[in-house]
FIMITOR-194492 format. One record per residue (C-alpha): x, y, z; residue in three letters. Coordinates in Angstrom, 2 decimals. Layout:
<dotis>
@xx X yy Y zz Z type ala
...
</dotis>
This chain:
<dotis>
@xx 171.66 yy 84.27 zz 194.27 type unk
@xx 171.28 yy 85.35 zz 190.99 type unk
@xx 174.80 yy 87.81 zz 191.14 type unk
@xx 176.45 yy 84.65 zz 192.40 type unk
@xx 174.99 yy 82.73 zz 189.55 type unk
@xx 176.15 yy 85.63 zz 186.76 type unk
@xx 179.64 yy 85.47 zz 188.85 type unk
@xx 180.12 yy 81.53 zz 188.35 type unk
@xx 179.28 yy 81.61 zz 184.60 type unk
@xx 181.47 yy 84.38 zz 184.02 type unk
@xx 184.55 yy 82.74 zz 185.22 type unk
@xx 183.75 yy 79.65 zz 183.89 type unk
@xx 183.52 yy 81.67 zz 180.18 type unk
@xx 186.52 yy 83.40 zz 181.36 type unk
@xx 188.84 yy 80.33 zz 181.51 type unk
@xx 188.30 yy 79.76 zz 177.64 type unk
@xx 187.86 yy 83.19 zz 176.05 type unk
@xx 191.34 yy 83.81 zz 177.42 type unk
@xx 193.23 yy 87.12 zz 176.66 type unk
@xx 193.91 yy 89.10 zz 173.22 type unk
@xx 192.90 yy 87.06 zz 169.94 type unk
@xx 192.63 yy 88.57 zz 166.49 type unk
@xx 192.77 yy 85.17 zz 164.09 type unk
@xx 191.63 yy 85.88 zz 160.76 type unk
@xx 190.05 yy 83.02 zz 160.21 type unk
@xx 187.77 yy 84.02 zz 163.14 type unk
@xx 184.45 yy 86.28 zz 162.54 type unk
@xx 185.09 yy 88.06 zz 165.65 type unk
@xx 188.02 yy 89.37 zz 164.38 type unk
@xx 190.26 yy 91.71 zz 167.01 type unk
@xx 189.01 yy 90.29 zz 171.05 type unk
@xx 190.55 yy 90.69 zz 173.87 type unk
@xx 188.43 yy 88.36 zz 177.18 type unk
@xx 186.18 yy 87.29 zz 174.18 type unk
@xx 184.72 yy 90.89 zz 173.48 type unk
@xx 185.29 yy 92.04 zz 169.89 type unk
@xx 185.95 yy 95.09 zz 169.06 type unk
@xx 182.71 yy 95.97 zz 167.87 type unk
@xx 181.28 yy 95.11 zz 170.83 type unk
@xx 183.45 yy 97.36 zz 173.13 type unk
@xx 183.27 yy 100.17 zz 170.79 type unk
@xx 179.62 yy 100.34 zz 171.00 type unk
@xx 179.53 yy 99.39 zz 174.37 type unk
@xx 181.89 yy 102.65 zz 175.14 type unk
@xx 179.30 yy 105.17 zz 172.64 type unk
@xx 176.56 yy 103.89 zz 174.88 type unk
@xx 178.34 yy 105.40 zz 177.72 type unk
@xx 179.58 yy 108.71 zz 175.92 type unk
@xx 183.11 yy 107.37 zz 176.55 type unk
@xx 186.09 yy 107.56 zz 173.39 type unk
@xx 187.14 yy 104.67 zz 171.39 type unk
@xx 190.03 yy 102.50 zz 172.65 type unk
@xx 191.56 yy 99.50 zz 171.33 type unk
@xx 189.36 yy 96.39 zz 172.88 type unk
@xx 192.97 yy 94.75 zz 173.95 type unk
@xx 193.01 yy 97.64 zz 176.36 type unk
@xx 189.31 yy 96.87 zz 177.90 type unk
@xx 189.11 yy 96.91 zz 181.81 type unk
@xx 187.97 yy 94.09 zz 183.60 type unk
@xx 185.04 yy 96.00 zz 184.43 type unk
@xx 184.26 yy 96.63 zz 181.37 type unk
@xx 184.33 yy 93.30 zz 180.38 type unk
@xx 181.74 yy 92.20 zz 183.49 type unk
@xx 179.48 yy 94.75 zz 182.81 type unk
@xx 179.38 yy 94.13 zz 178.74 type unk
@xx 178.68 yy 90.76 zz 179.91 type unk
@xx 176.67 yy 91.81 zz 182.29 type unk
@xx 174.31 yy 93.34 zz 180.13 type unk
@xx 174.56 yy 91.55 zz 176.62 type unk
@xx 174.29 yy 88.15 zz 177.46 type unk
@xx 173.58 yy 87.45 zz 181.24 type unk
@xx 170.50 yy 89.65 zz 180.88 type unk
@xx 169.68 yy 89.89 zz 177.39 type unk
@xx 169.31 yy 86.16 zz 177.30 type unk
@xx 167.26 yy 86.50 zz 180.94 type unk
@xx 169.43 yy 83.81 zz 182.61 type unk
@xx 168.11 yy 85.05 zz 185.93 type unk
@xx 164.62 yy 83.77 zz 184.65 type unk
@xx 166.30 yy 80.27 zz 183.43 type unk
@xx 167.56 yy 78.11 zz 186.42 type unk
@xx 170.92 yy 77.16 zz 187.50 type unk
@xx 172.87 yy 75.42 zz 185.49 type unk
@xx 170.85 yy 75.61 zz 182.25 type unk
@xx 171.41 yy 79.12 zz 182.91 type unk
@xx 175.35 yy 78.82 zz 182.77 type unk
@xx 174.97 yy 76.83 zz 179.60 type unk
@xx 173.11 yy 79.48 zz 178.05 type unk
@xx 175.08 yy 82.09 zz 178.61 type unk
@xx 178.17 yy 80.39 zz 177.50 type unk
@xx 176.47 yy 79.17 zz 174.47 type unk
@xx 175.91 yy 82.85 zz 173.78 type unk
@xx 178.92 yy 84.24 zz 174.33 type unk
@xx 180.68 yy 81.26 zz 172.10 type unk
@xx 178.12 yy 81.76 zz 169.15 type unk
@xx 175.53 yy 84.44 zz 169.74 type unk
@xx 172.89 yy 85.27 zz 171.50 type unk
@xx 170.21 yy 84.63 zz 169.12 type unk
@xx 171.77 yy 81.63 zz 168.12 type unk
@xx 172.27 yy 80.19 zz 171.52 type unk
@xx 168.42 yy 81.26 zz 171.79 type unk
@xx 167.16 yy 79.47 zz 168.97 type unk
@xx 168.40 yy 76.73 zz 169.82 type unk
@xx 166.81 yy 76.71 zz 173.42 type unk
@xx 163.75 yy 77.38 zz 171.75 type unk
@xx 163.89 yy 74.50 zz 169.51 type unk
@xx 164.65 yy 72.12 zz 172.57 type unk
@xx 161.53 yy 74.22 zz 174.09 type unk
@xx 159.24 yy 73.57 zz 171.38 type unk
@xx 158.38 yy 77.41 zz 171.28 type unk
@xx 158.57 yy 79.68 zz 168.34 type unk
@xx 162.56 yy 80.06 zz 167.64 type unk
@xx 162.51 yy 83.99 zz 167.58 type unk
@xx 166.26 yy 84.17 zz 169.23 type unk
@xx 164.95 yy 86.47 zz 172.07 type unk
@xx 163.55 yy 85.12 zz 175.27 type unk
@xx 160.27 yy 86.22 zz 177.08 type unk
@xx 157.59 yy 84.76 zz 178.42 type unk
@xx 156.82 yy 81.64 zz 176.58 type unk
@xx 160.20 yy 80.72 zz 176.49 type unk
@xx 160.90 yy 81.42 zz 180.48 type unk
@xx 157.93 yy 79.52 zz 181.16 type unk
@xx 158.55 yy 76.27 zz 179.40 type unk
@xx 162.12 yy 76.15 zz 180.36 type unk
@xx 160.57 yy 75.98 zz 183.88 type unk
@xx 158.99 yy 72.97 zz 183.30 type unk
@xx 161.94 yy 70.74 zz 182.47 type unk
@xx 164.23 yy 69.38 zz 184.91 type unk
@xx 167.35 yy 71.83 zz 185.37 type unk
@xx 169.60 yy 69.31 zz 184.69 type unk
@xx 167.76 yy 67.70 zz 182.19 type unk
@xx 167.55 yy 71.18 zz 180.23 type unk
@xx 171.78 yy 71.77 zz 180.91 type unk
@xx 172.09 yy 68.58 zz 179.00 type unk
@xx 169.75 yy 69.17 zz 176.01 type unk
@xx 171.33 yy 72.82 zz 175.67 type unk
@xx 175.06 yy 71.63 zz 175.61 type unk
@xx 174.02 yy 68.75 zz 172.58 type unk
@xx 171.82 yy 71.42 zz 170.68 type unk
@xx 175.60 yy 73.60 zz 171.27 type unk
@xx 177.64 yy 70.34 zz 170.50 type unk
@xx 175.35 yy 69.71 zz 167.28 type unk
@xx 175.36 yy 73.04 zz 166.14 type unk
@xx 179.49 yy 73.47 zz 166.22 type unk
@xx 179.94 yy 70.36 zz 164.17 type unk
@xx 177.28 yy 71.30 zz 161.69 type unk
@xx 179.13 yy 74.84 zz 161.67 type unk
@xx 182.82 yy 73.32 zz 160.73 type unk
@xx 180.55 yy 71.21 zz 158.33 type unk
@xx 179.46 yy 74.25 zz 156.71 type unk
@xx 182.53 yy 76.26 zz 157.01 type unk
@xx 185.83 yy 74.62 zz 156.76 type unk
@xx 187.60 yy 77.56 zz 157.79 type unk
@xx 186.44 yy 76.96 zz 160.93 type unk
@xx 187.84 yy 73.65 zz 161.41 type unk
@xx 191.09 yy 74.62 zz 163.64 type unk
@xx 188.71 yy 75.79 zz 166.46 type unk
@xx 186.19 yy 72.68 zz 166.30 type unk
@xx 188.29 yy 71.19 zz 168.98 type unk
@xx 188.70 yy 73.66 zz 171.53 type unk
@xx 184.73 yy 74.27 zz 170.94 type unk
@xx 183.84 yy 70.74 zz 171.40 type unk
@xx 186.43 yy 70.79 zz 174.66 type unk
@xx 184.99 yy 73.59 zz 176.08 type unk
@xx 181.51 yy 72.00 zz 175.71 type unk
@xx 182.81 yy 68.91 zz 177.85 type unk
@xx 184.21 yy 70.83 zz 180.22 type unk
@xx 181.39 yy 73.21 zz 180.99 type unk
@xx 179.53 yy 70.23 zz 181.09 type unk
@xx 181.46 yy 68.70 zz 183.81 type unk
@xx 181.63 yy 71.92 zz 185.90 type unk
@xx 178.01 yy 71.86 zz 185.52 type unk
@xx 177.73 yy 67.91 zz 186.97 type unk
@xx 176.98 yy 66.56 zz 183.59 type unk
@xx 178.77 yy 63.30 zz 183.09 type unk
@xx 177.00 yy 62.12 zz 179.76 type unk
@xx 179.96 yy 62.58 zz 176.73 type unk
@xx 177.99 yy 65.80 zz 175.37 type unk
@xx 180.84 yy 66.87 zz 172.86 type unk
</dotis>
């Protein structure tokens, strides 16, 4: 179930990371499905491979990078379905450790931005649904604080908050989250 679960979240992260992007007013810089080029080019030492522009990245690639550096390093297998989704999205919108933290916080663990034991363990004490919700207005929260803080940021607030709502419908949350 779990590959099914990884294979959901991808597409639904899929829909907005879209194709090639490199905004300057975005961190990220040079992405091309939402993987910088930082990213891929480590991604492609780790496997002994040369460099290559990210805009040329295979889809492949792009599953397994996923795969490995959010789907698993944020142990969504562990978390369940759809908090898990949210989670993963959250990460691949604003980073891992961020995404993290903020689970933490809602867990009322120590916010180290890496998940083990504690972490996995009072997530599965909350209602799934319950835990979708409070993750998508820690994500919600966090975004508008963001723009707050850096109002360079502002022209991608709205797609942001409009990807929140609509993960959070896909996901069979009807509360407005954004």
């Amino acid at each position: 179930m779990s590959d099914q679960n990884f294979e959901t979240a991808l597409s639904y992260t899929l829909e907005f990371e879209g194709l090639y992007s490199n905004d300057p007013a975005d961190p990220g810089g040079s992405t091309m499905e939402g993987i910088t080029q930082v990213e891929y080019t480590l991604y492609l030492d780790s496997k002994g491979l040369p460099h290559q522009p990210v805009r040329q990245i295979p889809m492949e690639d792009v599953r397994a990078i996923y795969k490995q550096n959010y789907w698993d390093a944020c142990k969504c297998d562990s978390i369940a379905w759809p908090a898990s989704c949210a989670l993963f999205d959250f990460a691949v919108n604003s980073g891992r450790s961020r995404a993290v933290i903020e689970l933490q916080n809602i867990l009322k663990v120590s916010a180290d931005g890496v998940v083990g034991n504690d972490t996995i363990s009072h997530a599965s004490l909350w209602n799934a649904n319950n835990l979708t919700s409070a993750i998508m207005h820690a994500r919600s929260a966090f975004l508008q604080e963001l723009v707050a803080k850096r109002p360079i940021l502002k022209k991608f607030e709205n797609g942001w908050l409009t990807r929140v709502a609509s993960l959070s419908m896909k996901l069979g949350l009807f509360d407005d989250v954004a």
